[in-house]
C-alpha positions in Angstrom: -54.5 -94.4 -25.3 -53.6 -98.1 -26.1 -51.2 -97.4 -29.2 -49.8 -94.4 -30.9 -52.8 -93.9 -33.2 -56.2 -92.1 -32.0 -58.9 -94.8 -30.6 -62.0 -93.5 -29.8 -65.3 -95.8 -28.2 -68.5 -94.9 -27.2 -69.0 -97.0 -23.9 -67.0 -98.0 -21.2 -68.5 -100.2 -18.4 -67.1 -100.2 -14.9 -67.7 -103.0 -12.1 -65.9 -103.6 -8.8 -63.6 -100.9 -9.8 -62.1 -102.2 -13.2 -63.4 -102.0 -16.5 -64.9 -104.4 -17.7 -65.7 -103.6 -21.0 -64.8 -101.2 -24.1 -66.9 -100.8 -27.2 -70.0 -99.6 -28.6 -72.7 -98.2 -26.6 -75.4 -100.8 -28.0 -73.3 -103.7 -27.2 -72.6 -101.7 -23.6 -76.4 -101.8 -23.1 -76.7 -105.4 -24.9 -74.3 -107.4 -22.6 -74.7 -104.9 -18.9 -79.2 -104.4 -18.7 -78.7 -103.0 -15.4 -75.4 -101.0 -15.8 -76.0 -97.4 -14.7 -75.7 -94.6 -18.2 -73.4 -92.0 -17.3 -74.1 -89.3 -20.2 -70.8 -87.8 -20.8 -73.0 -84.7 -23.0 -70.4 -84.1 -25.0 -67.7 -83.9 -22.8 -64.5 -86.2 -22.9 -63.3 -89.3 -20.8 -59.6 -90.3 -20.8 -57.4 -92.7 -18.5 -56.9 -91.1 -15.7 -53.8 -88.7 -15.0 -50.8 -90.4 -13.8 -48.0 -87.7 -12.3 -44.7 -88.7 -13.8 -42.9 -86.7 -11.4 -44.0 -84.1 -8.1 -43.2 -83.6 -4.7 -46.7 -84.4 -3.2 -45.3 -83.8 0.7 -43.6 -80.3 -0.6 -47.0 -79.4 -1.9 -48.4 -80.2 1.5 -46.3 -78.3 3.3 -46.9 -74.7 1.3 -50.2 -75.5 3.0 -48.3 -73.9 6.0 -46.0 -71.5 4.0 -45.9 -68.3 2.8 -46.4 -67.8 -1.1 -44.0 -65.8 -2.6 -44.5 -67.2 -6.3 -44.5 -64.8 -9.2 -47.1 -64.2 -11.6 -48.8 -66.1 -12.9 -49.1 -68.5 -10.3 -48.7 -65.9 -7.4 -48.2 -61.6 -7.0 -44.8 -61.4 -6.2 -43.2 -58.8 -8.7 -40.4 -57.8 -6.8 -38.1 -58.1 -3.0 -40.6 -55.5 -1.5 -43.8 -57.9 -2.2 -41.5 -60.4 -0.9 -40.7 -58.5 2.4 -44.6 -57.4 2.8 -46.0 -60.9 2.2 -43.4 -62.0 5.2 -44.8 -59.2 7.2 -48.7 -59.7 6.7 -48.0 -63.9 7.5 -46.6 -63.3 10.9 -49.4 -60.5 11.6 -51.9 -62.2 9.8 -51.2 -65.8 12.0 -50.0 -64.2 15.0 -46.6 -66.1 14.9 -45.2 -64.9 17.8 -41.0 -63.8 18.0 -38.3 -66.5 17.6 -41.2 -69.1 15.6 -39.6 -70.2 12.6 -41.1 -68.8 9.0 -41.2 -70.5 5.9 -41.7 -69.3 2.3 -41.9 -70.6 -1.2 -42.0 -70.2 -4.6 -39.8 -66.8 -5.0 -37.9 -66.7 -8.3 -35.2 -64.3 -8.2 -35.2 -64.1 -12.2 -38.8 -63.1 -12.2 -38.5 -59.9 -9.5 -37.6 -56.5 -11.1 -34.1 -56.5 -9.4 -33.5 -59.9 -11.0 -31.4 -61.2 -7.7 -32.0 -63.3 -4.7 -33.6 -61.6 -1.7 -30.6 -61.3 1.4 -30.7 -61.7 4.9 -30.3 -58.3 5.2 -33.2 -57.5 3.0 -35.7 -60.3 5.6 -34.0 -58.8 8.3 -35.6 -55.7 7.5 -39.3 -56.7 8.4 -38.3 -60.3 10.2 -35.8 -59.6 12.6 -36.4 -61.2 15.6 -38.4 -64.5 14.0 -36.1 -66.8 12.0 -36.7 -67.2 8.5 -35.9 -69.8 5.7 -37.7 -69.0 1.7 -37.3 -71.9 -0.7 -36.4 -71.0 -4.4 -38.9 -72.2 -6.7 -36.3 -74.8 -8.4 -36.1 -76.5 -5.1 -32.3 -76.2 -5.1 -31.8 -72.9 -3.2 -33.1 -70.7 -0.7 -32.2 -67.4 1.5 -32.6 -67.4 5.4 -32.2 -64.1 7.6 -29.4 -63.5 9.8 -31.7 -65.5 12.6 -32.3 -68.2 10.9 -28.3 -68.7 9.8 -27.8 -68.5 13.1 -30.0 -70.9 14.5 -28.6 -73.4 12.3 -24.9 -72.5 12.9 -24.0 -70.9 9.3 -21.5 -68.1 9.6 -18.5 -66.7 8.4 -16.5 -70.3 9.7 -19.2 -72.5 7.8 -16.9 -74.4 5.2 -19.0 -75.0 1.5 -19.6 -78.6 2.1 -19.5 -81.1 -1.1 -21.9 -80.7 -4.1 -23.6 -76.8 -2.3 -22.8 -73.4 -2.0 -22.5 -70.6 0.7 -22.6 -67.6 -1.2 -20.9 -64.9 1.1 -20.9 -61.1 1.3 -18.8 -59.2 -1.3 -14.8 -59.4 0.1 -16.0 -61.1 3.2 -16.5 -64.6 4.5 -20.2 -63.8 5.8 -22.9 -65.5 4.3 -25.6 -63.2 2.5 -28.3 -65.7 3.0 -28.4 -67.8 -0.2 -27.5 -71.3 0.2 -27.4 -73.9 -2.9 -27.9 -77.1 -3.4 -26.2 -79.5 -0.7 -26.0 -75.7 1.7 -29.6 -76.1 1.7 -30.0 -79.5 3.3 -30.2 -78.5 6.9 -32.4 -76.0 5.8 -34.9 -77.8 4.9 -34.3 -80.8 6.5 -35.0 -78.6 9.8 -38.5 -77.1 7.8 -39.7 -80.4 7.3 -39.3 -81.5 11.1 -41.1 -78.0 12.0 -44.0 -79.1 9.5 -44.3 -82.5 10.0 -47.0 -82.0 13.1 -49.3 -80.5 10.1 -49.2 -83.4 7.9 -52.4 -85.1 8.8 -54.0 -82.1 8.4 -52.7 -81.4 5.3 -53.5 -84.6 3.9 -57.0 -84.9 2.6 -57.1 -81.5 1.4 -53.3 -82.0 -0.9 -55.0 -85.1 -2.4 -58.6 -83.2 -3.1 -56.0 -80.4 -5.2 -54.3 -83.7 -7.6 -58.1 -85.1 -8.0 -59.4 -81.8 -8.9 -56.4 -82.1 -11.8 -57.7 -85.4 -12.6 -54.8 -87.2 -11.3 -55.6 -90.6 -10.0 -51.9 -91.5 -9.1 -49.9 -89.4 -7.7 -45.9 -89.1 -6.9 -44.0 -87.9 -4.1 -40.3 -87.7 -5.8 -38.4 -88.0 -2.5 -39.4 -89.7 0.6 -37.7 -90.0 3.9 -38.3 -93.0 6.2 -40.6 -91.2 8.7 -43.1 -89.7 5.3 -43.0 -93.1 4.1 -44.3 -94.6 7.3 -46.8 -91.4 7.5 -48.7 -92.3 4.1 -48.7 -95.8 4.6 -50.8 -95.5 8.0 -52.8 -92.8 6.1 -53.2 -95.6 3.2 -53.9 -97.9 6.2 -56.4 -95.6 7.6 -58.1 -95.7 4.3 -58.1 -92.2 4.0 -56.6 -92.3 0.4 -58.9 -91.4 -2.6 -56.1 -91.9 -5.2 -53.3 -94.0 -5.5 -49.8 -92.4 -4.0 -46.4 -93.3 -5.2 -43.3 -92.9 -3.0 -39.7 -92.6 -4.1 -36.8 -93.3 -0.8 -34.2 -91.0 -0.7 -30.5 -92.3 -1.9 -29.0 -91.3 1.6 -31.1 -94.1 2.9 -30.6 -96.5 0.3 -28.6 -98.9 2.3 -31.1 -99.2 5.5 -33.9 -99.2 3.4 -32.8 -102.1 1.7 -32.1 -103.9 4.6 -35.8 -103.4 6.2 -37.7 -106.3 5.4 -40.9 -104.2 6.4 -40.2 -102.1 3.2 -41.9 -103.9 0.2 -40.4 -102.0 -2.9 -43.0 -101.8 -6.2 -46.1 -103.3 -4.4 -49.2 -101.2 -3.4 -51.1 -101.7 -0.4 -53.8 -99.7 0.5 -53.2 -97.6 -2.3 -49.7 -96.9 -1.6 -46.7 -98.3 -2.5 -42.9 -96.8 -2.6 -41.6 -97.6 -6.1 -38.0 -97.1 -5.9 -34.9 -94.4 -4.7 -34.5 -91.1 -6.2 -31.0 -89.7 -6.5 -30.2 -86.1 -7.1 -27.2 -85.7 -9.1 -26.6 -82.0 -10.2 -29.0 -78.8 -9.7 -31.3 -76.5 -11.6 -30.9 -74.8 -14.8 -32.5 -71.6 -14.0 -30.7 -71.2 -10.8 -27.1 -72.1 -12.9 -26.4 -75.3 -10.7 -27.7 -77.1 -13.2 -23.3 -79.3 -14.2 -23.2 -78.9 -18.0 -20.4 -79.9 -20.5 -20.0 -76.2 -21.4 -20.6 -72.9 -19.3 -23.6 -70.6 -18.9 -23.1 -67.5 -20.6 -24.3 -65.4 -17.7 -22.7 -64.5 -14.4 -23.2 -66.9 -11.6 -23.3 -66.7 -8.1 -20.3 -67.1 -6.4 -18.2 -68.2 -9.5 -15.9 -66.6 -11.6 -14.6 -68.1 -14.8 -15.8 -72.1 -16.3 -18.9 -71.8 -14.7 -20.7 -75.0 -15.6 -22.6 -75.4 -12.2 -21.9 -78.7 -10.3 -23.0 -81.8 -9.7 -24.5 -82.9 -6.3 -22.6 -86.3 -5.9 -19.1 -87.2 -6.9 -18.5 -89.8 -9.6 -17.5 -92.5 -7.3 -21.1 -91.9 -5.1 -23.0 -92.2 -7.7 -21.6 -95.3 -9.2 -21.9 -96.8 -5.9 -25.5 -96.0 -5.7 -26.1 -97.5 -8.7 -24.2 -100.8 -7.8 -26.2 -101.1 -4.6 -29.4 -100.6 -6.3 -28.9 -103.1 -9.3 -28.0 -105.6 -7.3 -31.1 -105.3 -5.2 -33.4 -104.8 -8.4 -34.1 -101.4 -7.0 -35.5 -99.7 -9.6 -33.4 -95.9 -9.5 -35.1 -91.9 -10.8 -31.9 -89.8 -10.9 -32.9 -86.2 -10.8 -30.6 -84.6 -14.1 -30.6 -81.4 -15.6 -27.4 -80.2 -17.4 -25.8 -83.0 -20.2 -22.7 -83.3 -17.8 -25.1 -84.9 -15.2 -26.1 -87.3 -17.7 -22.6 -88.3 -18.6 -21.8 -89.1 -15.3 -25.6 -91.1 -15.0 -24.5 -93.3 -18.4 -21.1 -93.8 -16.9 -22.2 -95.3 -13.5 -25.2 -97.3 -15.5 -22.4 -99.1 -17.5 -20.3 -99.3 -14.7 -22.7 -100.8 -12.7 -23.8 -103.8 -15.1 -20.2 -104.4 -16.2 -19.5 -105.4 -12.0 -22.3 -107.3 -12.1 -22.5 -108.6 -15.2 -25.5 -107.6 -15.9 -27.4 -106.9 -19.3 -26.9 -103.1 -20.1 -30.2 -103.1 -21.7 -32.2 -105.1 -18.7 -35.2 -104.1 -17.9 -34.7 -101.8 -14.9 -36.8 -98.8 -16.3 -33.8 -96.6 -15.1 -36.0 -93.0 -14.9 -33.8 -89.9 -15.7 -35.6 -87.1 -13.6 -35.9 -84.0 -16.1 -33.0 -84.7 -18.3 -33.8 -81.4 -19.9 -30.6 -81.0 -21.5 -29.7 -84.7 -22.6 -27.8 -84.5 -25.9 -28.9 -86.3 -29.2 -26.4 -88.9 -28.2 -27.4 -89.5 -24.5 -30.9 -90.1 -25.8 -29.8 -92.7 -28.1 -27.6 -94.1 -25.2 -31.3 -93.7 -23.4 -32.3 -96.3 -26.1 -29.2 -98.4 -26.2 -29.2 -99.0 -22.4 -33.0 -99.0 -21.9 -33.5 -96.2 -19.6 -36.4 -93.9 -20.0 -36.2 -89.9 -19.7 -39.1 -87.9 -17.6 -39.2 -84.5 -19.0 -40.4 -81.3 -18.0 -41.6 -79.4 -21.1 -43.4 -76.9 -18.6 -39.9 -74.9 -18.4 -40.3 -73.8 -22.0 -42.7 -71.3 -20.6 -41.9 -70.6 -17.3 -37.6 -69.9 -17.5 -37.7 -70.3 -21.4 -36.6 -67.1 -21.7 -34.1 -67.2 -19.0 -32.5 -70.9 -20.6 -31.9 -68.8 -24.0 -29.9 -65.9 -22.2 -27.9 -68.6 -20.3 -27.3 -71.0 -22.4 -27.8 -70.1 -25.7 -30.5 -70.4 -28.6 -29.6 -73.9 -29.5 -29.5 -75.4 -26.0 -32.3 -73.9 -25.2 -33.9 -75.1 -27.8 -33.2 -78.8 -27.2 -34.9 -78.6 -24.0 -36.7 -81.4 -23.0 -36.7 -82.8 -26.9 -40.0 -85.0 -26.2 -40.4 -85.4 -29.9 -36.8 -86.8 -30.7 -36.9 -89.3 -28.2 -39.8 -90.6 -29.6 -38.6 -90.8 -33.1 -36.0 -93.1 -31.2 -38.5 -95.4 -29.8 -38.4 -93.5 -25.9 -41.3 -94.0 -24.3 -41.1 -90.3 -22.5 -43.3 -88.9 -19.6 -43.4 -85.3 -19.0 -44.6 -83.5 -15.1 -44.6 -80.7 -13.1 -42.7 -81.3 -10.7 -44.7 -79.4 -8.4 -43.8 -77.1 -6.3 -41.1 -76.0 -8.7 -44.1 -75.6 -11.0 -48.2 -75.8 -9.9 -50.0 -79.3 -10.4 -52.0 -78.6 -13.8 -51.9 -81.9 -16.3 -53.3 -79.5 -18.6 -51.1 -77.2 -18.7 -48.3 -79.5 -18.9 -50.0 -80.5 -22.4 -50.2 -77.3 -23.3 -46.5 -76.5 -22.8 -45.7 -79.8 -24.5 -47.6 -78.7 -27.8 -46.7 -75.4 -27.6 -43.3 -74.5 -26.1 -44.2 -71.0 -25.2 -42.2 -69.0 -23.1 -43.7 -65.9 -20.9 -42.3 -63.5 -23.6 -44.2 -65.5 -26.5 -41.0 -67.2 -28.0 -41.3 -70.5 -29.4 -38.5 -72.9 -27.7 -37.4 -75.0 -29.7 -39.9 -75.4 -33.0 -39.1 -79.1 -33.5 -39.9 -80.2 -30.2 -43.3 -79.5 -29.9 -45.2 -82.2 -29.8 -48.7 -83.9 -30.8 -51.7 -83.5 -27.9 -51.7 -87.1 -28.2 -48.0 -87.4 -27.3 -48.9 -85.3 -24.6 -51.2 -86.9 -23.7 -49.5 -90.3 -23.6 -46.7 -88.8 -21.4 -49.0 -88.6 -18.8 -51.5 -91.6 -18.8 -50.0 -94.8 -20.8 -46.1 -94.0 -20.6 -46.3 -92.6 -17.1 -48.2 -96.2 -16.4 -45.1 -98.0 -18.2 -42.5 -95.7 -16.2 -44.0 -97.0 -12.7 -44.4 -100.6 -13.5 -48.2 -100.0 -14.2 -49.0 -100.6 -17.2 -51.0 -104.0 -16.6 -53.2 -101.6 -13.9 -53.6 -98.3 -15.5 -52.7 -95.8 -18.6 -55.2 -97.3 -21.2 -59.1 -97.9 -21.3 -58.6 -101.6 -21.4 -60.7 -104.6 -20.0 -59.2 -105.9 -16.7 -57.6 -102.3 -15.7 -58.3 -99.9 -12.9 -61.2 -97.7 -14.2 -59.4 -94.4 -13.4 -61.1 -91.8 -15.3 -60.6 -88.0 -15.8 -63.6 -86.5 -17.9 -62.8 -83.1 -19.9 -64.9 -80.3 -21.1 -63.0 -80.7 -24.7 -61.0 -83.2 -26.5 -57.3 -81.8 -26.5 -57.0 -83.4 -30.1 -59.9 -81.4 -31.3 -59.2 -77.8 -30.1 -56.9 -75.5 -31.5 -53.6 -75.9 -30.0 -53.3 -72.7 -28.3 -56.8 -73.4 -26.4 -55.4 -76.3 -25.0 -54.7 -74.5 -21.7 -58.1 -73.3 -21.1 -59.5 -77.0 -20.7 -61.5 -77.7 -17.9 -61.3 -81.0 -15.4 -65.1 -81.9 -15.0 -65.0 -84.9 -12.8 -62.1 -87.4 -11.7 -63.1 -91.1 -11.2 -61.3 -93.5 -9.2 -61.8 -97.1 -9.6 -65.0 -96.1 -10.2 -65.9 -93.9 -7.1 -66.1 -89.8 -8.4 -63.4 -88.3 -6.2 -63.9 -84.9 -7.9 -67.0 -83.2 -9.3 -66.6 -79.4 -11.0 
């Protein structure tokens, strides 16, 4: 994975945890007698898998939730399946009346009545236990008429900047959904409830990322308290791969100003990278702040629905002033092409006040930018940022992105191939939980652009394997400020392996998703054995 053309070797030696050399298997066996042969039989060794982009707390934490994804990565066909699941958690863990309940993963354009469950609808089987279900974008969710209450929504609670109450047709009353910026104390309030399970969540979240033969992992927004929870577990020595935190913006300011925080350096393991900002919302859930509207209806808007952004111009440019003067390196999450506007506007902005180089190397990370125009990724180039996609929507809300926003927009999602031709180094991820941890299927998705229904999206985006490939091993390295340490079977780096039942490269592109993780190697130690 050094370059952009195929390399292959027969023998890799490992000592101390790096490699140490790369070459043929006779010279292996010339120059290391008393090496130990690993036989491979057939199968096939790669750098190890470096996640671009997840939420490795969130995926934690649905250790203690109730799964409510649809098929295929859950049973959830419709608001009944919902409302029984709900039903057989609180029976099935004996969680007694008033305990709060937590869902995830329900996709309101997947169940048969394509809408969002209502607190009326949780009330039904959930009445007297507060309830909060997270939509699988991340950027919504529904509580019951408890759990609205608990937190003080009601028919009084203004919208507040950048969210959404949606309310009960001709009244004030919220129905239960709550978007974007709504959802905050939501979730701000599930964390806090979950945060007594993280230890125990710990070991068995990092086993799931080994089994996918990731050797670094990301969590893509970290509050103060997580960030001190990993590092003790990094401290503890309980890590078996390498964990990468990203601050939250809100905290940008006191984070800067801790001296105990030591941005882009690992120890133990561990290291926070930088600050993730999010700036607009999801595409399937139409909060997604485009140039031009969605075609559809939208939830609680009426005409020039273009969904929103989550921070106001001026925010943003302020973030990005505070961070380049602190050489804190920035991952805007960015959807819809009006979001990126705003992101290339408070970039220049932000280098002009401090007459900076707009092409500095920063390694500026745009989050998704799924949308990003042919000109934004040639502004990409121009101001040496670097786009982490997320081909993986092709499949799962392909369909839905056609209806919405039209063949041709739809089309250009996540164009992986054009910002190559451009020099780009892209990444691509899973940004799991919105979708599962599967570096395998991400390729797949990448070469293939399938939706559920079997449409292609977007012919001339589909990639190589080995493009896919790089996005997640050599430019994921480069995005993170690894490259010297990981990405590439090279002398002197990390040996972070990930062996394969088949070569991706060699398969026919369709099988791609049927390819097996046989073992995951870190620094030499196997941290996961099929």
């Amino acid at each position: 994975m050094e370059n952009d053309s195929v390399q292959y070797v027969e023998a890799v030696v490992e000592q101390n945890g790096k490699i140490v050399f790369v070459g043929t298997k006779a010279e292996a066996e010339t120059k290391y007698k008393n090496a130990r042969p690993m036989d491979l039989k057939g199968a096939t060794l790669l750098p190890g898998f470096i996640d671009p982009h997840s939420h490795f707390g969130m995926v934690s934490n649905t250790m203690g939730q109730v799964d409510l994804n649809p098929e295929p990565v859950g049973k959830i066909k419709n608001i009944a399946d919902i409302l029984a699941s709900l039903k057989e958690y609180k029976e099935k863990n004996e969680i007694p009346d008033g305990e709060w309940i937590f869902g995830w993963g329900y996709d309101d354009g997947q169940l048969e009545e394509k809408r969002h469950p209502t607190k009326a609808d949780i009330d039904k089987v959930l009445p007297n236990n507060p309830v909060y279900l997270q939509h699988t974008s991340g950027h919504m969710g529904v509580a019951n008429s408890l759990g609205l209450q608990k937190l003080k929504f009601d028919a009084t609670t203004v919208n507040p900047e950048g969210g959404n109450i949606e309310r009960l047709p001709n009244s004030q009353e919220p129905s239960g959904l709550v978007q974007e910026t709504a959802m905050y104390p939501f979730v701000r309030n599930m964390l806090e409830i979950l945060a007594s399970k993280q230890a125990e969540f710990f070991e068995t979240t990092q086993n799931y990322y080994a089994s996918n033969g990731i050797t670094t992992a990301q969590d893509g927004m970290t509050d103060r308290k997580t960030i001190a929870f990993f590092q003790s577990q990094a401290d503890a020595g309980t890590l078996e791969i390498d964990l990468i935190a990203l601050a939250g913006y809100s905290e940008l300011d006191s984070n800067l100003a801790d001296t105990s925080l030591v941005f882009k350096k690992y120890k133990n393991g561990f290291k926070v990278q930088g600050t993730k900002i999010v700036a607009d919302g999801s595409p399937q859930g139409k909060t997604a702040f485009f140039t031009k509207p969605f075609l559809t209806s939208v939830p609680g808007c009426q005409h020039d629905c273009r969904g929103l952004p989550s921070l106001s111009q001026e925010a943003i440019n302020k973030l990005f002033e505070t961070a380049y003067a602190n050489d804190n390196q920035l991952f805007i999450h960015c959807n819809g092409d009006a979001t990126v506007d705003m992101i290339l506007k408070a970039h220049k902005l932000a280098c002009e006040k401090l007459e900076q180089p707009l092409d500095k190397d920063r390694r500026t990370i745009v989050i998704h930018a799924q949308f990003a125009r042919p000109d934004q990724l040639k502004s990409f180039v121009k101001y040496n940022m670097q786009p982490s996609f997320f081909t993986n929507h092709a499949y799962f809300w392909g369909d839905e992105h056609v209806l919405n926003l039209g063949k041709a927009r739809a089309d250009f999602l996540s164009p992986m191939v054009s910002a190559r031709k451009l020099g780009l180094k892209p990444t691509n991820h899973s940004d799991a939980t919105v979708t599962p941890i599967d570096p395998i299927f991400t390729i797949w998705t990448a070469v293939n652009r399938f939706s559920r229904s079997g449409i292609v999206i977007g012919e001339k985006e589909r990639t190589t394997p080995y493009l896919a490939l790089q996005a997640i091993t050599s430019f994921a390295a480069y995005e993170l400020f690894d490259e010297h340490l990981k990405g590439t079977l090279t002398v002197g780096k990390l040996a972070d392996f990930v062996v394969l039942d088949k070569n991706p490269l060699k398969v026919d592109p369709m099988d791609i998703r049927s390819i097996k993780v046989v073992e995951t190697i870190k620094e030499g130690k196997s941290i996961y054995r099929k």
